[in-house]
RODO-2510 file (C-alpha; in nm, 4 decimals, decimal comma):
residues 352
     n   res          X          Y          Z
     1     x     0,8037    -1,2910    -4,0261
     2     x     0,9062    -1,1650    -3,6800
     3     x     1,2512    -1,0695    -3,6261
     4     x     1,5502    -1,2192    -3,4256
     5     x     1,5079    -1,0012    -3,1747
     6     x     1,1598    -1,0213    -3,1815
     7     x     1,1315    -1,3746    -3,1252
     8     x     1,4735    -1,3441    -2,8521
     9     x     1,2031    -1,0792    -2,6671
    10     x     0,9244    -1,2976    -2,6933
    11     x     1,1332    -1,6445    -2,5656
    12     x     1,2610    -1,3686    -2,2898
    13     x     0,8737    -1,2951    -2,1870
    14     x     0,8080    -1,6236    -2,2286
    15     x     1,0625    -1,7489    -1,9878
    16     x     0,9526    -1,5734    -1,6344
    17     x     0,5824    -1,6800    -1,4885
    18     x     0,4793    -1,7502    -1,1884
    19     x     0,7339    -2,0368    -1,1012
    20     x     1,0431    -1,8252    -1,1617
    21     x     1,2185    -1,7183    -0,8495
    22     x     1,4027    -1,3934    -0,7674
    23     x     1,7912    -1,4051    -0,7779
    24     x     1,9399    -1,5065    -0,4554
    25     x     2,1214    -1,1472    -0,3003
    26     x     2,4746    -1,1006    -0,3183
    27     x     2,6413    -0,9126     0,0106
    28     x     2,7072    -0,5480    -0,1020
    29     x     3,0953    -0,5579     0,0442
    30     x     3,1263    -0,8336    -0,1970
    31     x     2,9101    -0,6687    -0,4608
    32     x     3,2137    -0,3452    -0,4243
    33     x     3,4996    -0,5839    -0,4113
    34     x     3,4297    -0,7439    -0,7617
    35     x     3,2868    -0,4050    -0,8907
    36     x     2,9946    -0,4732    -0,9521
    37     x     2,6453    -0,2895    -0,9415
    38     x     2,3794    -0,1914    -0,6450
    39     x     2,1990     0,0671    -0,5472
    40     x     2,2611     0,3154    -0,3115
    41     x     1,9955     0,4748    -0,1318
    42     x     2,1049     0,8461    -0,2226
    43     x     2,2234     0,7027    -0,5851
    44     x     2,0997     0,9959    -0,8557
    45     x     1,9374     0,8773    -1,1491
    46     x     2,2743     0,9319    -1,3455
    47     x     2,3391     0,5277    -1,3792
    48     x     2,6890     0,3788    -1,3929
    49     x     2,7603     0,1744    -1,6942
    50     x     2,6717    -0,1527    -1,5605
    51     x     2,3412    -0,0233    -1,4468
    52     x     2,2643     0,1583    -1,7905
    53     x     2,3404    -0,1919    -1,9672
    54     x     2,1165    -0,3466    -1,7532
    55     x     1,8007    -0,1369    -1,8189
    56     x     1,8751    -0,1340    -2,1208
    57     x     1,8346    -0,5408    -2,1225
    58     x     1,5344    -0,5135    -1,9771
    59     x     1,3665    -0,2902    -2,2694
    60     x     1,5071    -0,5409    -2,5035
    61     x     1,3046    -0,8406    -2,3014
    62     x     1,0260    -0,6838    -2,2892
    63     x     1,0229    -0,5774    -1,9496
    64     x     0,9430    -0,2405    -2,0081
    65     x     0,6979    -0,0913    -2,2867
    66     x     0,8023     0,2503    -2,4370
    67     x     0,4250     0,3940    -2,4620
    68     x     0,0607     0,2775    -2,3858
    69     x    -0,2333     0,3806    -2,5607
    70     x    -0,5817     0,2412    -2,6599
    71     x    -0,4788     0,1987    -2,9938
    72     x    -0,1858     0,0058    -2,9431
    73     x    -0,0789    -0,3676    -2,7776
    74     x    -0,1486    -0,4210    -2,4361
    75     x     0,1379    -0,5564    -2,3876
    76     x     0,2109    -0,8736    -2,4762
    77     x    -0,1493    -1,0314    -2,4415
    78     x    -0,0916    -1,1644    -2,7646
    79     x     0,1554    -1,3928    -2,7081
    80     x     0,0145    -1,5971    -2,4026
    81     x    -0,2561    -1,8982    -2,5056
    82     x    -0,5158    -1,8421    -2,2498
    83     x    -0,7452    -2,0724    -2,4040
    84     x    -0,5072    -2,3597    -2,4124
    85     x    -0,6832    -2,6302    -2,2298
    86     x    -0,5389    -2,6425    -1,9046
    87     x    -0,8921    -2,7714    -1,7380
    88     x    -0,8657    -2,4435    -1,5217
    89     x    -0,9791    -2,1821    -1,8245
    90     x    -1,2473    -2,3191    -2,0573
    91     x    -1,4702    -2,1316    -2,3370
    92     x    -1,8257    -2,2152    -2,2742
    93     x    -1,9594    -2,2178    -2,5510
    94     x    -2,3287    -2,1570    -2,4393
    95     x    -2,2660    -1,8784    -2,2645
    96     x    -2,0175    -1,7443    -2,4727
    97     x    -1,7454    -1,6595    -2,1793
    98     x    -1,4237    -1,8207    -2,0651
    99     x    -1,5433    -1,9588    -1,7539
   100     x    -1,3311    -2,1214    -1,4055
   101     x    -1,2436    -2,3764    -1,2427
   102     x    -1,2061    -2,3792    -0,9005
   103     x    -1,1484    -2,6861    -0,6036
   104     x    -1,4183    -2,5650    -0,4311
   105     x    -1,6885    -2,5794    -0,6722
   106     x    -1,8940    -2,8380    -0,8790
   107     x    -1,9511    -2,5611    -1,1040
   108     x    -1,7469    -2,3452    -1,3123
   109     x    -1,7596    -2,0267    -1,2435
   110     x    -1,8276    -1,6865    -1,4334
   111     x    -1,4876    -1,4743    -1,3075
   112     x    -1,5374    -1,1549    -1,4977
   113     x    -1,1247    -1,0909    -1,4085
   114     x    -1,0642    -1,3758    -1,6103
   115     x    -1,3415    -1,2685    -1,8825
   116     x    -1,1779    -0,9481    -1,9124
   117     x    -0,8091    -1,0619    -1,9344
   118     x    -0,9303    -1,3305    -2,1769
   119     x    -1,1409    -1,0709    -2,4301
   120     x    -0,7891    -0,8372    -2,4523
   121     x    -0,6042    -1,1702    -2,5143
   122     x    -0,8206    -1,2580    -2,8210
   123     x    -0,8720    -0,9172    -2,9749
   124     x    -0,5240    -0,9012    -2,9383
   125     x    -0,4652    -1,2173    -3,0936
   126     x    -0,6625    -1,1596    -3,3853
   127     x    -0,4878    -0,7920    -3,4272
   128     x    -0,1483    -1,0195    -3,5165
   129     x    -0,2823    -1,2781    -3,6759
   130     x    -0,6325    -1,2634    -3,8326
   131     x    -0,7661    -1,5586    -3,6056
   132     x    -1,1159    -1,5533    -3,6711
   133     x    -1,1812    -1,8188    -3,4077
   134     x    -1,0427    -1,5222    -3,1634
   135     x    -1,2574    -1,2114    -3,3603
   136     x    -1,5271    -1,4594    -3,2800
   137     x    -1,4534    -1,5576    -2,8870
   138     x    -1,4062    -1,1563    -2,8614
   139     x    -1,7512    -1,0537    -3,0039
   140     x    -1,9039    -1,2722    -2,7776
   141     x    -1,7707    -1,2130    -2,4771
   142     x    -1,8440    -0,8192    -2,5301
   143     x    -2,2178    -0,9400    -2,5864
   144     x    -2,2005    -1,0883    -2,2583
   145     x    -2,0471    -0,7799    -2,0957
   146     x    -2,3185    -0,5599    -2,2502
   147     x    -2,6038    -0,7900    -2,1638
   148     x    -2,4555    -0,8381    -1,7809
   149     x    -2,3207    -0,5338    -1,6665
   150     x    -2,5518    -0,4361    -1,3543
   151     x    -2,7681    -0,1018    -1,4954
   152     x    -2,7491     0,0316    -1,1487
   153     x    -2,4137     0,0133    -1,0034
   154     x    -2,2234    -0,0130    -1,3782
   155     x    -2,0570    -0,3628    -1,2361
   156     x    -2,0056    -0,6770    -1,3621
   157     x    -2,0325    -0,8672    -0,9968
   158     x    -1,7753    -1,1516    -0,9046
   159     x    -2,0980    -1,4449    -0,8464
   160     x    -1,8615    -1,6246    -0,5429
   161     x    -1,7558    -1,5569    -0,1997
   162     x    -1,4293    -1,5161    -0,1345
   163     x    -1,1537    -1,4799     0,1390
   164     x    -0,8336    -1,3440     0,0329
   165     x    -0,5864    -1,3495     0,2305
   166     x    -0,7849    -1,4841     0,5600
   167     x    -0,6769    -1,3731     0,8670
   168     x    -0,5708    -1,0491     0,7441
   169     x    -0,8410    -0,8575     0,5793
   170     x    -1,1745    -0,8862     0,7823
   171     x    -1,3587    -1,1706     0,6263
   172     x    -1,4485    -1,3709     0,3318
   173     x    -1,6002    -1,1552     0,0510
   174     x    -1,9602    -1,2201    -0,0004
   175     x    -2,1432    -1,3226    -0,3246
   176     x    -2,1621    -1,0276    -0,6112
   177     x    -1,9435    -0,8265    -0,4666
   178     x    -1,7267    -0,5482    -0,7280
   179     x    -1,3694    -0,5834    -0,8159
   180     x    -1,1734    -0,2619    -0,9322
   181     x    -0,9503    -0,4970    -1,1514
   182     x    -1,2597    -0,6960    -1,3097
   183     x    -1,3756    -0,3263    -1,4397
   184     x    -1,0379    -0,1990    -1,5637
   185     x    -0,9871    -0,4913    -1,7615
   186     x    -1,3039    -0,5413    -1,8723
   187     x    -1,3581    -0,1406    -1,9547
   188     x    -0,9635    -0,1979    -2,1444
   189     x    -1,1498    -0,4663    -2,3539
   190     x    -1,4531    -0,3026    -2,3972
   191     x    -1,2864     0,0286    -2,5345
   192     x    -1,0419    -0,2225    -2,7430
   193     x    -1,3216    -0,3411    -2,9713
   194     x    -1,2346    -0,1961    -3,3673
   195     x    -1,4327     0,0559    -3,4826
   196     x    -1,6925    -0,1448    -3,6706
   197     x    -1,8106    -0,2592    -3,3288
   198     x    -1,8371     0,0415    -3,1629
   199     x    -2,1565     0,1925    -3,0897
   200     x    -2,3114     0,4588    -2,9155
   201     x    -2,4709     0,1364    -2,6477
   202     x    -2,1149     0,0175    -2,6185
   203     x    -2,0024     0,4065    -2,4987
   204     x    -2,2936     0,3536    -2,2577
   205     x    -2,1533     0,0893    -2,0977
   206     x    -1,8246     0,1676    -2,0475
   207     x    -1,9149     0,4862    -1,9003
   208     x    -2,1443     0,2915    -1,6645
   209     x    -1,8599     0,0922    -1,5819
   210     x    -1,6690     0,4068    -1,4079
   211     x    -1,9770     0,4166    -1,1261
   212     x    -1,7764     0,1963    -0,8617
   213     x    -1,4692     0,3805    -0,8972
   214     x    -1,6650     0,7162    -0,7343
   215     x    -1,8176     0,4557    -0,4621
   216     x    -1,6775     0,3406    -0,1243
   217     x    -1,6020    -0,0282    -0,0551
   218     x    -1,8374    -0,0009     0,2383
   219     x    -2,1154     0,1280    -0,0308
   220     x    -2,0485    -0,1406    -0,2968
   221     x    -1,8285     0,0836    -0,4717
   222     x    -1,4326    -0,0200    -0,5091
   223     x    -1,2513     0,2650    -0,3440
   224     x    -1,0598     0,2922    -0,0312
   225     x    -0,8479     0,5917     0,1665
   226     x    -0,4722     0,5209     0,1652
   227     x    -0,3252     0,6664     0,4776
   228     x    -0,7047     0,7784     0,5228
   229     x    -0,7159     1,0673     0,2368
   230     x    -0,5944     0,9316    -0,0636
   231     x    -0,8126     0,7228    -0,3123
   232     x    -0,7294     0,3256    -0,3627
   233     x    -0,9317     0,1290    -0,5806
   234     x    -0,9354    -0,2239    -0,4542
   235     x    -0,9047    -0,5552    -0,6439
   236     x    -1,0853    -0,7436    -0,3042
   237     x    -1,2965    -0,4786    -0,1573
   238     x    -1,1862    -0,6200     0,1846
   239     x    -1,3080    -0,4733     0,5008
   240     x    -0,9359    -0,4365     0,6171
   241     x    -0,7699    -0,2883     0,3295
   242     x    -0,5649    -0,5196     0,1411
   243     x    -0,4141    -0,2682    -0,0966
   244     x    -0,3065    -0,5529    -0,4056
   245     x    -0,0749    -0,3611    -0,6296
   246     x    -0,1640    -0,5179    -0,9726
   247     x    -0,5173    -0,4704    -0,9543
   248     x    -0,4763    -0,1115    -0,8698
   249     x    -0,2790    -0,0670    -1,1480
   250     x    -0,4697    -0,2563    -1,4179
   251     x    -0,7551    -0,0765    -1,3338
   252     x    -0,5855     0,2368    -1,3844
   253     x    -0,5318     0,1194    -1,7139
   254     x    -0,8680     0,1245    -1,7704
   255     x    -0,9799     0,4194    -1,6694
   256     x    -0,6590     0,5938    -1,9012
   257     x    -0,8369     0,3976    -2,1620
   258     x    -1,1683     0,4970    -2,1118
   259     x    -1,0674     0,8356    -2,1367
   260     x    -0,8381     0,7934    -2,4178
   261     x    -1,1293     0,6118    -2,6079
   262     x    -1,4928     0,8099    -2,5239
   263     x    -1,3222     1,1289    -2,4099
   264     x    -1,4987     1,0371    -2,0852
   265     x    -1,3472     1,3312    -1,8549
   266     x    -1,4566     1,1665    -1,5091
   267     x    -1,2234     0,8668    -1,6273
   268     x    -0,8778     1,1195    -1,6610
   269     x    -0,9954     1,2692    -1,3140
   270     x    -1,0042     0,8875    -1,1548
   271     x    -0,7093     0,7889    -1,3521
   272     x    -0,5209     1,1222    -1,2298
   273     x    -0,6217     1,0780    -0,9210
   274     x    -0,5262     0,6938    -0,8713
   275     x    -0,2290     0,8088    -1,0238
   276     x    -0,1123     1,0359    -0,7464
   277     x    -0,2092     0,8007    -0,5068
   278     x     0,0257     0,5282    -0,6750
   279     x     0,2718     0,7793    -0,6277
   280     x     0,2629     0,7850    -0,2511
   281     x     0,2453     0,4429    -0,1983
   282     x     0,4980     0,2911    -0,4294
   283     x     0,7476     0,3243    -0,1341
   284     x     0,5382     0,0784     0,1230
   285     x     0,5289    -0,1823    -0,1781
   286     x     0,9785    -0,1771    -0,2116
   287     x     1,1014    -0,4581     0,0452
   288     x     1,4437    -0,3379    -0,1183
   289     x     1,5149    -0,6641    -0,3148
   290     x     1,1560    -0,7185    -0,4233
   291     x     0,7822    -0,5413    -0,3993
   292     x     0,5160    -0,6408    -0,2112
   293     x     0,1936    -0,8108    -0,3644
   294     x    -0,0342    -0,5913    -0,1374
   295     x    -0,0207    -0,3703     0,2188
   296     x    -0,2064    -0,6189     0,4791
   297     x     0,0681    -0,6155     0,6806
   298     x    -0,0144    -0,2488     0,7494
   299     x    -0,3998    -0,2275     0,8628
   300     x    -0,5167    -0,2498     1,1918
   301     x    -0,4506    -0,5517     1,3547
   302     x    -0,1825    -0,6704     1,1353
   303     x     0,1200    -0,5007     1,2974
   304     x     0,2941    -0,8350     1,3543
   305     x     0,2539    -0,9593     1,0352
   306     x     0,5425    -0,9605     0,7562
   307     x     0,4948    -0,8033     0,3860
   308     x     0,3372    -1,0314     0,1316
   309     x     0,5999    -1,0294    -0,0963
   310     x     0,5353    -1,0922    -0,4683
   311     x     0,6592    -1,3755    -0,6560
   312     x     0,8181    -1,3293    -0,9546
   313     x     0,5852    -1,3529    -1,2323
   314     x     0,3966    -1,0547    -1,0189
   315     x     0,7119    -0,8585    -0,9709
   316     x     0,7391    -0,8491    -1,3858
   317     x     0,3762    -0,7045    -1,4031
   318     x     0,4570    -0,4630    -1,1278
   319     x     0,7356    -0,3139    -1,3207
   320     x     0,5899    -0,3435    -1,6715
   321     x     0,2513    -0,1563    -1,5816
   322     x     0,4766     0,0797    -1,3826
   323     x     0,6863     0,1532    -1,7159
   324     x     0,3262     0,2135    -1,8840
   325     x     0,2484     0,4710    -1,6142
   326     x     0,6005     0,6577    -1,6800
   327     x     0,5461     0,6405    -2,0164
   328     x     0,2254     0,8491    -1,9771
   329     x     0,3641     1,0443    -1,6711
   330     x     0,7316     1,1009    -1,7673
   331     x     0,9579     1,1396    -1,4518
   332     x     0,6561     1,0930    -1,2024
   333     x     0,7792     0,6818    -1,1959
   334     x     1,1276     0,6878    -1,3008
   335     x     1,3264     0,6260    -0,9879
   336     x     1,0904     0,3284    -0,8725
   337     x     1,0980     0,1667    -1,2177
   338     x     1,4815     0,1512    -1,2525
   339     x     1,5432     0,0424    -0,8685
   340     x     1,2276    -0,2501    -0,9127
   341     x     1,3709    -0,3546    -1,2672
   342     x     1,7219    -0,3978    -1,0938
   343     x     1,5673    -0,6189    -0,8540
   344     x     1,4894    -0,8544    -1,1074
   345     x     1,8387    -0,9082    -1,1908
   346     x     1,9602    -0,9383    -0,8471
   347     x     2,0883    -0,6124    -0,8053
   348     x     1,9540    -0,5088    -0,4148
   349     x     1,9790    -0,1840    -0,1366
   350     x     2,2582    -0,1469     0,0068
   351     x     2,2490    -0,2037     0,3685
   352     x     2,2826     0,0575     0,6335
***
């Protein structure tokens, strides 16, 4: 039986999605007159009280994870019912795959973001609570991972066009084109399968599955130069970079986990790599009351474009994968993490 505080977490995580909406901010001269907290732009990371209470919230909620490793949660998959049947998500049970539902299609579609995100949900499920109905959905979606996965290129290809973001990146996507957070996740579920189900095939694949992150968007690979030297691997392999924050950092994930699993040394030198990168660009993502979903507003052509900024329920992944990333890179993160997670409750820069 779970805990008070347990189930308090869980209600907390339960709470903020993709509806929620960021605290309205508070003028700083009125923030000092009723003494309370904000954050100064030269502030140390030697937190008042009221600061220290807060982060210390958020690790309660949820908000922050203490460690990441193969072996462990990812995060709280477990908690969220995927599968529920929202007419969006469906199991199909032919092909063995969650599968989409989009507007603009008579068919559902085979989204291998959604596959992925779906297999860690029901290993993860069954992990807590012995579903076999979940041990089964699982096994079959890593058939269809091993049976799909391109032999060449070590992708499993998006089947649709798409245009993210039009009018700021270059283009629709065209069909079967290679999505750096479709391979994290589905590497992170791959290299999450219990050790009865691992095989030396199953190593095979995953280490397959690291080819696009040593490729160039414009050669089907994932990877783009941020500020033209440093590596970006790119959720929409756009022809303008559109830098999306999450996807980068999911598919870091996998790569830490393919490394963490196999031992596969090309996966740390990605990961470290990405990592450094993340580093550098965390700063162009902080709108200094909020982050921004991705960096269109930067490329060529966009100059007079605002930031994209990211709603809530994207905000919350930002800063829980980010507290993942400073738990396996203590002090490289820190600073980011605590001014991000004080965004959330409506604690903003100070203006000049």
């Amino acid at each position: 039986m779970k805990s008070e505080s347990e189930t308090k977490a869980t209600d907390e995580i339960r709470e903020y999605g993709y509806d929620a909406l960021y605290p309205s901010p508070v003028p700083v001269d009125q923030l000092k007159r009723e003494a309370k907290p904000y954050i100064c732009k030269s502030a140390s990371m030697e937190h008042p009280p009221q600061i220290s209470e807060i982060l210390a919230d958020a690790k309660a909620k949820g908000y922050w994870v203490d460690s990441f490793s193969v072996d462990a949660d990812y995060f709280n998959f477990h908690i969220f019912d995927y599968m529920r049947n929202n007419g969006f998500v469906e199991f199909d049970e032919e092909l063995g795959i969650p599968t989409n539902k989009y507007g603009w299609s008579n068919e559902r579609q085979a989204y291998p973001v959604t596959i992925g995100l779906i297999a860690i949900n029901q290993i993860s499920k069954y992990n807590h609570t012995g579903d076999k109905d979940c041990f089964e959905r699982y096994k079959r979606i890593v058939s269809w991972l091993v049976k799909t996965q391109n032999a060449d290129s070590g992708a499993w290809a998006v089947p649709f066009a798409y245009d993210f973001f039009p009018g700021r990146t270059g283009g629709a996507l065209t069909e079967n084109w290679t999505s750096a957070l479709a391979q994290g996740l589905c590497i992170s579920a791959l290299c999450r399968a219990p050790e009865e189900m691992r095989s030396p095939e199953l190593e095979m694949v995953v280490g397959k599955a690291l080819l696009p992150f040593s490729r160039l968007v414009s050669n089907g690979g994932v990877v783009t130069q941020f500020l033209g030297q440093h590596p970006f691997y790119e959720e929409y392999p756009t022809s303008r970079p559109s830098l999306v924050l999450n996807g980068f950092m999911y598919s870091l994930l996998g790569l830490h986990d393919a490394w963490e699993r196999y031992g596969f040394e090309d996966a740390l030198r990605l990961f470290d790599d990405g990592i450094k990168t993340l580093a550098r660009a965390l700063p162009f993502y902080d709108l200094g009351d909020r982050s921004s979903y991705d960096l269109t507003h930067l490329q060529v052509g966009n100059e007079h474009l605002p930031p994209n900024p990211a709603r809530l329920g994207y905000h919350d992944v930002h800063v829980r994968v980010l507290s993942a990333f400073e738990a396996l890179r203590p002090g490289t993160f820190e600073a980011c993490l605590v001014r991000w997670t004080l965004y959330r409750y409506g604690v903003f820069c100070a203006n000049n």
